[in-house]
C-alpha positions as CSV (number, residue, x, y, z in Angstrom):
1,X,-59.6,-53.1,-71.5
2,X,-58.1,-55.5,-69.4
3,X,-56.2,-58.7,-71.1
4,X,-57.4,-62.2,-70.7
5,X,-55.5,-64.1,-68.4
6,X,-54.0,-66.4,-70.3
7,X,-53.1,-63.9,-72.7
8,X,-51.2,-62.1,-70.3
9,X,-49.5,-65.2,-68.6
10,X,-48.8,-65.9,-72.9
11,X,-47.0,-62.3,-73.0
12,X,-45.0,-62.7,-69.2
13,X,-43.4,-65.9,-70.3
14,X,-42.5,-64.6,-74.0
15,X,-40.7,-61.7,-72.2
16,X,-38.8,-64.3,-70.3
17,X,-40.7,-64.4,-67.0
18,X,-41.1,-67.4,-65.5
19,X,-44.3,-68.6,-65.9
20,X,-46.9,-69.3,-62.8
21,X,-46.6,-73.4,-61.8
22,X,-49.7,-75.0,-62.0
23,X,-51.7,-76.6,-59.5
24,X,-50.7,-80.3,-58.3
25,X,-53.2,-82.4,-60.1
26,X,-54.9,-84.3,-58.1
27,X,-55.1,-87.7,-57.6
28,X,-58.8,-89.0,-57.9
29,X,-58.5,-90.8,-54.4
30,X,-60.6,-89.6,-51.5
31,X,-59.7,-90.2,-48.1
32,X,-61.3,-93.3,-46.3
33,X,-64.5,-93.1,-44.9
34,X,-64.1,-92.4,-40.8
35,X,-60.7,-91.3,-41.1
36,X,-59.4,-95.0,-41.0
37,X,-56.1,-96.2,-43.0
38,X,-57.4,-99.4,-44.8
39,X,-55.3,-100.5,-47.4
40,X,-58.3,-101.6,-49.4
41,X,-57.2,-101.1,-53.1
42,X,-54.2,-103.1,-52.0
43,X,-56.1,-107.0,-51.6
44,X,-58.4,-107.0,-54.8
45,X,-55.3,-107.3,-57.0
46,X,-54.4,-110.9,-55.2
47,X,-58.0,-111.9,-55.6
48,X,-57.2,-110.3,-59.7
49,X,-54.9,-112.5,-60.3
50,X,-56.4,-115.8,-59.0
51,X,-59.9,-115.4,-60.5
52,X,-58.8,-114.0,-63.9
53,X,-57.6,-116.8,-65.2
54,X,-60.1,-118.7,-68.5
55,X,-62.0,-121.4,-67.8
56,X,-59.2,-123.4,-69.8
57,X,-57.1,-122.3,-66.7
58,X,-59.4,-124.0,-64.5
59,X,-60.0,-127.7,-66.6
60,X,-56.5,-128.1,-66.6
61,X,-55.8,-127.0,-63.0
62,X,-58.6,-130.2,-62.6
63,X,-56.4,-132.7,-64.6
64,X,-53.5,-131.7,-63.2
65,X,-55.1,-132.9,-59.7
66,X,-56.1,-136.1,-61.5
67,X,-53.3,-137.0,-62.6
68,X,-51.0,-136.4,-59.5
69,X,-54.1,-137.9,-57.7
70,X,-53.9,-141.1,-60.1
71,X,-50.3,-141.5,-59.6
72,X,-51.0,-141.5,-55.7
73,X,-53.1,-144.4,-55.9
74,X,-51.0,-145.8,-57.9
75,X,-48.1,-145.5,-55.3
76,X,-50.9,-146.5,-52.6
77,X,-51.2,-150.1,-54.4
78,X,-50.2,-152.9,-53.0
79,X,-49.5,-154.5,-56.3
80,X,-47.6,-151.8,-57.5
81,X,-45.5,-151.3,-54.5
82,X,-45.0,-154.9,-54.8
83,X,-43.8,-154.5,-58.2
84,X,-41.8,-151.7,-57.7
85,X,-39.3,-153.7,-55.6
86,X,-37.8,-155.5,-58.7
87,X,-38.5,-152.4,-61.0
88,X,-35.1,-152.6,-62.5
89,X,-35.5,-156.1,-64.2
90,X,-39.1,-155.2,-65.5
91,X,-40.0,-152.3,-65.0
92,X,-43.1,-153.1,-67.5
93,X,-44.6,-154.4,-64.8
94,X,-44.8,-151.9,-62.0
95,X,-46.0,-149.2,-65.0
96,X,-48.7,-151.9,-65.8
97,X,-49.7,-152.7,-62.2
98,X,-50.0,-148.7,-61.3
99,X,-52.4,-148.0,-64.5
100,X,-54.6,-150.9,-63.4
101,X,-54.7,-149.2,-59.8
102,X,-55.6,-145.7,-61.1
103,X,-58.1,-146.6,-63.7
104,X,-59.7,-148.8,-61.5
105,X,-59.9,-146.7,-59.3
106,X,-61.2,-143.2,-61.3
107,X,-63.7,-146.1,-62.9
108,X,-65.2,-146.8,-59.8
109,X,-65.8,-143.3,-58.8
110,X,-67.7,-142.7,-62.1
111,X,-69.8,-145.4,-61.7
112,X,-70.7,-144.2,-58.0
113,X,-71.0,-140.6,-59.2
114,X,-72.3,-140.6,-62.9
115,X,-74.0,-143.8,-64.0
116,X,-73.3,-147.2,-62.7
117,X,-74.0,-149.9,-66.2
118,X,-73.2,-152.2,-63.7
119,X,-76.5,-152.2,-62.4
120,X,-79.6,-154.5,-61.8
121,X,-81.7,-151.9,-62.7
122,X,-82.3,-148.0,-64.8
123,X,-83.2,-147.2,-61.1
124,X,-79.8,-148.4,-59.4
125,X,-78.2,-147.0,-62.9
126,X,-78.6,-143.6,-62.7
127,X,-79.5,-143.4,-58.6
128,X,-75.2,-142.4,-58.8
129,X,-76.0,-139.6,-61.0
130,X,-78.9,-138.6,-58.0
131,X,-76.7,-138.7,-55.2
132,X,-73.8,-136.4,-56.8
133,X,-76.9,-134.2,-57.2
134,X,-78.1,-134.3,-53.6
135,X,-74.2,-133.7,-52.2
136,X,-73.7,-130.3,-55.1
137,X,-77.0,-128.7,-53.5
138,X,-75.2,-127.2,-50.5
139,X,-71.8,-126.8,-52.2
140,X,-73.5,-124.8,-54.5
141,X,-75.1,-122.5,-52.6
142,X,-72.5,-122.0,-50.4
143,X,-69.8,-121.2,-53.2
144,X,-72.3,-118.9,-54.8
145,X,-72.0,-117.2,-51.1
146,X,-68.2,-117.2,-51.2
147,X,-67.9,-116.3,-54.7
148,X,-70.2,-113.0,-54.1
149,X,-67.4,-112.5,-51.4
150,X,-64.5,-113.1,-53.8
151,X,-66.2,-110.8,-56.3
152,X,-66.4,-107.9,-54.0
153,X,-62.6,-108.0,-52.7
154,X,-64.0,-110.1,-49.3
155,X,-62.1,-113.1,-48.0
156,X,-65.5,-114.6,-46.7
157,X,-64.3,-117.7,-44.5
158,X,-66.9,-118.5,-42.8
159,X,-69.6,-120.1,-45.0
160,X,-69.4,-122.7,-42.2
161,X,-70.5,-121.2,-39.3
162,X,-73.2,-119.2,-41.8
163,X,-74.5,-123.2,-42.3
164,X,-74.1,-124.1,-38.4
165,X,-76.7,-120.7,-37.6
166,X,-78.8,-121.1,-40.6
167,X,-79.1,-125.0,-39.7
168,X,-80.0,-124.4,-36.1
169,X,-82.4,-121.2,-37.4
170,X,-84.3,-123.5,-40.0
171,X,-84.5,-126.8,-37.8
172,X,-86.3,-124.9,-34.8
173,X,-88.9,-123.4,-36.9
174,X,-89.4,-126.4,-39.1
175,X,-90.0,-128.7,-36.3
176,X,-91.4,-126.0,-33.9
177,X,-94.2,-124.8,-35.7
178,X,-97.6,-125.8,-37.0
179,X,-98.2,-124.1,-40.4
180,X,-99.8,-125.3,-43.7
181,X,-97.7,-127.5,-45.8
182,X,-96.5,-124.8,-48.5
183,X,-96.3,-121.9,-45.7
184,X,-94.3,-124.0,-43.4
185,X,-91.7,-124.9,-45.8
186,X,-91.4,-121.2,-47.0
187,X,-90.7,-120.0,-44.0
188,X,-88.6,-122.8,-42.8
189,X,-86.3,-121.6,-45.9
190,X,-86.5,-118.3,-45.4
191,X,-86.2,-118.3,-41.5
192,X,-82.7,-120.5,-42.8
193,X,-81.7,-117.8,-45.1
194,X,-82.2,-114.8,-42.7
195,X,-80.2,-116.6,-39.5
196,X,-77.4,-117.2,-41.8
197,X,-77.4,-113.5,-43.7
198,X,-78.0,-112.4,-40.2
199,X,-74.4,-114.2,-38.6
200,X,-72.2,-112.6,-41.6
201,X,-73.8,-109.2,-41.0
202,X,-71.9,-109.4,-38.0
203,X,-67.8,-109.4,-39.8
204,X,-69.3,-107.2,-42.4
205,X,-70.5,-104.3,-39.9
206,X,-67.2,-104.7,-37.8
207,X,-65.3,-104.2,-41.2
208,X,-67.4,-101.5,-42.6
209,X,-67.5,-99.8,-39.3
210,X,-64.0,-100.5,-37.5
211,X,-62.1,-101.7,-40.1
212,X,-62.0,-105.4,-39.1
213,X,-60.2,-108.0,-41.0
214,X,-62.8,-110.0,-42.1
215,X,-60.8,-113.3,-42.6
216,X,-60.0,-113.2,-38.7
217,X,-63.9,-112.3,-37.8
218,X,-65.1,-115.0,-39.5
219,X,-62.7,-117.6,-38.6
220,X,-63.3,-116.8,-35.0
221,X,-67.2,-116.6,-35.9
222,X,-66.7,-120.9,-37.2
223,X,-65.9,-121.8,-33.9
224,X,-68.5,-119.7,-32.3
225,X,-71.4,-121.8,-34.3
226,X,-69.2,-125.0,-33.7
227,X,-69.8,-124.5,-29.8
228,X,-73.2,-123.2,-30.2
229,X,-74.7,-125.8,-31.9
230,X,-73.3,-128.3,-29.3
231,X,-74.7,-125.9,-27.0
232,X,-78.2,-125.8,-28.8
233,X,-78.5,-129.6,-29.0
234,X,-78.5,-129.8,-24.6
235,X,-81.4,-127.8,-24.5
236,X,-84.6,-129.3,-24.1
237,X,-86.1,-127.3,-26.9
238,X,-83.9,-129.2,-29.1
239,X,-83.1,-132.5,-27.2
240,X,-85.9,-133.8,-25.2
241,X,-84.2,-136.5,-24.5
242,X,-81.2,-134.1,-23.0
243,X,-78.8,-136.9,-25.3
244,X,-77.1,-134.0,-27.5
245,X,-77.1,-135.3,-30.5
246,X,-80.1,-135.2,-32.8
247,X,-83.0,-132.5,-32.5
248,X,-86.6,-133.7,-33.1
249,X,-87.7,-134.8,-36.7
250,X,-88.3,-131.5,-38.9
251,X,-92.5,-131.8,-39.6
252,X,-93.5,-133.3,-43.4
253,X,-94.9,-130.1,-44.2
254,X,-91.6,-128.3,-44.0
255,X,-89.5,-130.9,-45.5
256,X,-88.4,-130.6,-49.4
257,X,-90.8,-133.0,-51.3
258,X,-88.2,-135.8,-53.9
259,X,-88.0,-134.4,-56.8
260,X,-88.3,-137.8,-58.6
261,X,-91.1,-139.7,-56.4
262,X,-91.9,-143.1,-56.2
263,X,-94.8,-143.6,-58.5
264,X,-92.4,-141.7,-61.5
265,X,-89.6,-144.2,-61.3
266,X,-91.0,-148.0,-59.5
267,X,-88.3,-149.1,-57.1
268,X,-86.2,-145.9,-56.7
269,X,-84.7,-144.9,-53.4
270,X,-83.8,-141.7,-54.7
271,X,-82.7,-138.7,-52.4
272,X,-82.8,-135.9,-54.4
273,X,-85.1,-132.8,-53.4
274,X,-86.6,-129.5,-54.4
275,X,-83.4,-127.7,-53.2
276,X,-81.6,-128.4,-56.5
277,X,-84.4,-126.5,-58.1
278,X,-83.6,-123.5,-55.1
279,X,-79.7,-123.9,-56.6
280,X,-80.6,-123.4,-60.1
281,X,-82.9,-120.4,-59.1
282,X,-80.5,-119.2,-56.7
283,X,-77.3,-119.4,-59.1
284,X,-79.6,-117.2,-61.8
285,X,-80.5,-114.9,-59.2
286,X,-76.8,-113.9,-58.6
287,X,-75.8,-114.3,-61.9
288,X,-78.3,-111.2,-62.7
289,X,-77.8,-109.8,-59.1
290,X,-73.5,-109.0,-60.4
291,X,-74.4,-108.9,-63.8
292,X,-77.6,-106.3,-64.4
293,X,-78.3,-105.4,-61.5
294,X,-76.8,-101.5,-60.1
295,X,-75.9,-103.5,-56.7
296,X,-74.0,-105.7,-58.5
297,X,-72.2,-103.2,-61.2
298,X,-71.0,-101.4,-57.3
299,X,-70.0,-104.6,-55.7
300,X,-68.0,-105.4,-58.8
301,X,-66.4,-101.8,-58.9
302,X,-65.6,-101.8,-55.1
303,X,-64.1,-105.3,-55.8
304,X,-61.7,-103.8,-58.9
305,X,-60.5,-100.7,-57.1
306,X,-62.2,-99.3,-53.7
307,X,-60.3,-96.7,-54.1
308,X,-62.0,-95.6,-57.3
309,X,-65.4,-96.5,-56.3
310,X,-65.3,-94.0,-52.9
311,X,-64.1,-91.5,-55.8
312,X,-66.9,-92.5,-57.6
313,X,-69.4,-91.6,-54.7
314,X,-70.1,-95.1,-53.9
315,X,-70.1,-96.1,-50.1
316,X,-67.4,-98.7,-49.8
317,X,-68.9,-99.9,-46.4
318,X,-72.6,-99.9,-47.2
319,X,-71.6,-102.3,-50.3
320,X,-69.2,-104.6,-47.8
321,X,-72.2,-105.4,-45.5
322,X,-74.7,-105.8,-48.3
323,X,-72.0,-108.4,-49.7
324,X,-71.7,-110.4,-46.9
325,X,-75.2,-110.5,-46.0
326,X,-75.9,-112.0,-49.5
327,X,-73.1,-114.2,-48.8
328,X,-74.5,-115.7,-45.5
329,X,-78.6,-115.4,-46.9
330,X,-77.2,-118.1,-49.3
331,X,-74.9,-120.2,-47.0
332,X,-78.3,-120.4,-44.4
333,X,-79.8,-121.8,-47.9
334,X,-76.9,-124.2,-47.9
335,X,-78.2,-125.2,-44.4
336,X,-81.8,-126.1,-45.3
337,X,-80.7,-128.3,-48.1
338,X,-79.7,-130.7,-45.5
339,X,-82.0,-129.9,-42.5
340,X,-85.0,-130.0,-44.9
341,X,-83.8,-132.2,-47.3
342,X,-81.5,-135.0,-46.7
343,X,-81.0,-135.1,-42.7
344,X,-84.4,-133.4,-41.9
345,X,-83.2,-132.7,-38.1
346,X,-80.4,-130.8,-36.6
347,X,-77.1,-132.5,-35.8
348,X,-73.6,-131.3,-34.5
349,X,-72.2,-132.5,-37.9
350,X,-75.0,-130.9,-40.3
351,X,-72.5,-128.9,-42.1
352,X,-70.1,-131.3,-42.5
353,X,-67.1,-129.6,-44.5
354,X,-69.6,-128.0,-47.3
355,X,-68.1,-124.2,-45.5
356,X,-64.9,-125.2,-46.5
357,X,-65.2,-127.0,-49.6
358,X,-67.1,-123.8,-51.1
359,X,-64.1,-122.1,-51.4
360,X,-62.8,-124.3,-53.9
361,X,-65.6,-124.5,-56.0
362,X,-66.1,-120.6,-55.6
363,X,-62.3,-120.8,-56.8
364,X,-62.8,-123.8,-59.3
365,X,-65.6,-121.8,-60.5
366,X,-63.8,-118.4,-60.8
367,X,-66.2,-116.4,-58.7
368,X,-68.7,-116.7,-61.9
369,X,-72.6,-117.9,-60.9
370,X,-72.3,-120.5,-63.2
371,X,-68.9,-121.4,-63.0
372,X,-70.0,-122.1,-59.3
373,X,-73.1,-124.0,-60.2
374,X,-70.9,-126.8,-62.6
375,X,-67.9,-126.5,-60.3
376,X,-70.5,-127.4,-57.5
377,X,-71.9,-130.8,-59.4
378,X,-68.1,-131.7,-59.9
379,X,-67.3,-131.6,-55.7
380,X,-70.4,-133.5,-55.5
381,X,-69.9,-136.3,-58.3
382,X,-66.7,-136.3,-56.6
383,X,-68.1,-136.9,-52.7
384,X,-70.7,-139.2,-54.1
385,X,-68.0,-141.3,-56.3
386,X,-65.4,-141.4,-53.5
387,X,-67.8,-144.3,-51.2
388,X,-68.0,-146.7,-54.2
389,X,-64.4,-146.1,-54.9
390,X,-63.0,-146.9,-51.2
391,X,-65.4,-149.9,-51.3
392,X,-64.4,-151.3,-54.5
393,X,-60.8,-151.1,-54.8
394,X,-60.0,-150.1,-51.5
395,X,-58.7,-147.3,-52.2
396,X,-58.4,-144.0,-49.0
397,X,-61.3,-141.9,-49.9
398,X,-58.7,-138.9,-48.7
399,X,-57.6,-139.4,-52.5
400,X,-60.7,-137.2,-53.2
401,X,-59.5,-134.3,-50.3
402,X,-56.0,-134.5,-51.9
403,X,-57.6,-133.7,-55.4
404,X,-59.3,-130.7,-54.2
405,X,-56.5,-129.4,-52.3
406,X,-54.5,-129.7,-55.1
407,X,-57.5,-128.1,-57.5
408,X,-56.9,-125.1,-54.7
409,X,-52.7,-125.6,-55.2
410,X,-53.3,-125.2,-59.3
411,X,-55.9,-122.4,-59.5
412,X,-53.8,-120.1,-56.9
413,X,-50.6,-120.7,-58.9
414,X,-51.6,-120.0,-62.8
415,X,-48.2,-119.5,-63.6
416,X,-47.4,-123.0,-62.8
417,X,-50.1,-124.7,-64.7
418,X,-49.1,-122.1,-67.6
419,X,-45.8,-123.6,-67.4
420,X,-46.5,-126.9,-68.0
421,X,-48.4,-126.9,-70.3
422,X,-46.9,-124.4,-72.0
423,X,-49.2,-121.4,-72.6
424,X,-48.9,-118.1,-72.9
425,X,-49.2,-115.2,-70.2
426,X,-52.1,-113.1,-71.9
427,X,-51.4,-110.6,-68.8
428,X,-47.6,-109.7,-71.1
429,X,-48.0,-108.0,-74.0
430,X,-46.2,-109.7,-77.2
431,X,-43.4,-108.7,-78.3
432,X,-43.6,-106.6,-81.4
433,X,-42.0,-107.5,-84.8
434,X,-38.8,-105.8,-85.9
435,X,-39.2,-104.6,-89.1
436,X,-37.0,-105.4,-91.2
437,X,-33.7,-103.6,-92.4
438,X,-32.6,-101.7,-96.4
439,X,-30.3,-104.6,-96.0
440,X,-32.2,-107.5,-95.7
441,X,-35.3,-106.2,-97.8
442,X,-32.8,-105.7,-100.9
443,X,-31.2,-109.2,-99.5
């Protein structure tokens, strides 16, 4: 009867036998898909850190950027520069003079973002409130798009060339077509959504397929849009008129209808459309898209650790160019809130800077839907607040670009805004009580 292994590996090493070495464990990491070298698992941990942090992290990285923002109008002042030169003999009054220039100033851009009591009428009142509305529709869709990115592991950096191609996408078939009211709009949106999901397919397949850097891709793919547009707007299907600038009118029936009309409020001039109601749906949608949905439990686990999701059987690639074509579906959403809402024809300028600024509120935001949603309505009480400000106390509306570059400055370095206000790292463990000595108990 033959012994058990084990049994007789148990018997070799008690006669003083060296026992068989063991297998090398193994690691748990497959190779890369098509043989390539990426060092995937690598990037997610920089992305980690920055979107980790508590919303605390992220209201105090904002009044950080007011304050240094308050003390740079303040320096901007004429009065208090004036004051400044005899600072020495009172310096009461160069303190005084800069307080009056900052709260003046962050007064103004609440009254031209939130509510204005300065008012003739409830119209004109709360019309501010409207308009920070209106400028949040695109930066929230777009930072939706670039927080999908950020939650995957993808630097996506071209939300604005996803606008430019979903603008041009959306404007043709809006003004183009002849449909019914209803169907013309839906397919002016979707036709929006599509051309832009279609344009970041393009950096995801080159990554998922080649190995592409997808920062670079899309970078280059801004520039692209930026001379296609141009390019777009000279053709007569666009331009008529052969001037470049302005397509034809989108039709009525594929416009967004005011969300407050006329006969609900007497006397209101109010912008706002339907497309904050496509934010708010859109922001649940990808709330439950990461959240509950399998798609979104994979595109979070190939954000954590590619590494472990290849393991895991999950196809790194596949998830990259699902991502990004999310991503761009809701920057070309971005796009028809101003071609269908507020501009209602194509321009060279119809995306403006939203691209951009979606990083920050994707980063303000902390890659979370609704994080990106509020963070959204700040950017755009802070664009709409920024005109009355300039116009009232003269102050640069760059103050408001300053603020959000230094939002960007704060939320990228939470060890800095931990430092000053002094709270701790809940990344270090605590230390761990001593207990205490014979001595010093009988002590």
């Amino acid at each position: 009867m033959t012994d058990h292994p084990s049994q007789s590996q148990g018997s070799d090493a008690g006669q003083g036998q060296p026992a068989a070495a063991a297998p090398p464990a193994e690691t748990g990491t497959a190779p890369p898909e098509g043989g390539a070298t990426h060092r995937d698992d690598e990037r997610p941990g920089v992305l980690h850190q920055i979107l980790s942090g508590s919303a605390l992290m992220s209201v105090l990285a904002f009044v950080m950027a007011l304050l240094i923002g308050g003390l740079l109008i303040a320096f901007a002042d004429e009065d208090t520069r004036a004051a400044a030169t005899y600072f020495f003999a009172q310096p009461l009054d160069t303190l005084s003079a800069g307080w009056t220039a900052m709260t003046e100033a962050y007064v103004a851009m609440f009254r031209g973002s939130v509510f204005d009591w300065q008012a003739a009428s409830f119209a004109a009142a709360i019309k501010p409130l409207t308009e920070s509305m209106v400028f949040s529709v695109p930066l929230i869709l777009a930072g939706l798009g670039i927080a999908v990115g950020f939650r995957a592991g993808l630097f996506n950096i071209g939300a604005q060339g996803q606008i430019i191609v979903g603008a041009i996408v959306s404007a043709y078939l809006g003004f183009a077509l002849d449909l019914p009211p209803v169907v013309h709009l839906l397919v002016a949106i979707l036709g929006g959504a599509v051309g832009g999901a279609v344009y970041a397919g393009i950096p995801g397949v080159l990554k998922a397929r080649f190995g592409a850097n997808e920062v670079i891709v899309t970078i280059m793919l801004n520039y692209i849009s930026v001379y296609l547009i141009s390019y777009m707007l000279k053709q007569p299907s666009f331009n008529p008129g052969r001037t470049g600038q302005r397509s034809p009118a989108v039709s009525p029936d594929a416009t967004y209808p005011l969300l407050v009309p006329d006969w609900l409020i007497p006397g209101n001039t109010f912008r706002l459309h339907w497309g904050f109601v496509v934010a708010i749906l859109a922001t649940a949608f990808v709330w439950w898209l990461i959240e509950r949905s399998t798609i979104g439990f994979e595109l979070r686990a190939v954000g954590s650790n590619p590494a472990a999701a290849r393991t895991a059987g999950m196809s790194v690639g596949r998830i990259t160019v699902i991502t990004m074509v999310i991503a761009g579906a809701l920057a070309g959403l971005a796009a028809t809130a101003q071609v269908l809402g507020t501009e209602r024809s194509l321009t060279a300028g119809v995306a403006a800077s939203y691209g951009f600024d979606a990083i920050t509120v994707a980063l303000l935001g902390r890659s979370r839907p609704w994080g990106t949603f509020f963070a959204g309505l700040l950017f755009g009480a802070l664009k709409a607040g920024g005109f009355l400000m300039q116009s009232l106390t003269s102050t640069p509306i760059d103050i408001v670009l300053v603020v959000q570059s230094l939002i960007v400055l704060f939320i990228a370095a939470p060890p800095l805004v931990r430092g000053v206000f002094r709270l701790p790292d809940p990344g270090r463990p605590r230390a761990r009580a001593s207990r205490p000595t014979t001595e010093e108990v009988t002590a």
